[in-house]
Steps between C-alpha positions, in 0.01 A plus 500: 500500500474878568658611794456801747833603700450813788773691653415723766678741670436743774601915447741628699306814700487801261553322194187499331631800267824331415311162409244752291787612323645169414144371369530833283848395405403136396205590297734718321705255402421312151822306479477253824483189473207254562533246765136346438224522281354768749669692770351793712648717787226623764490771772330515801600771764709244675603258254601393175403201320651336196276245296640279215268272303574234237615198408795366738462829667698332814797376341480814305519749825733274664779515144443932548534538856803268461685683212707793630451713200144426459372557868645882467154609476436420878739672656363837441191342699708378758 
């Protein structure tokens, strides 16, 4: 069964241009590794919203955001 997991999470005030940067930074990067079929970061002038889609997409967002090394890639956004 396909699965949709969001994460939202509200900009700090004046951060839009950091979090543009870090979309630029992600998109950039070839070598990352897939946590779902599909995964997509979006902006919006006061938030940012991560979608994963896929199979066990759950389970699969639960096992990142639970692995030290893995879950590095959220800090920058937090």
């Amino acid at each position: 069964m396909e699965e949709r997991v969001v994460l939202l999470a509200a900009l700090k005030p004046e951060a839009r241009e950091r979090a543009l940067e870090l979309l630029e930074e992600a998109a950039d990067k070839e070598d990352h590794e897939a946590v779902t079929e599909r995964q997509s970061i979006f902006l919006s002038d006061r938030d940012v919203i991560f979608l994963f889609e896929g199979e066990d997409a759950q389970a699969s967002v639960r096992e990142l955001l639970n692995d030290p090394v893995r879950s590095t890639f959220l800090g920058s956004w937090l």
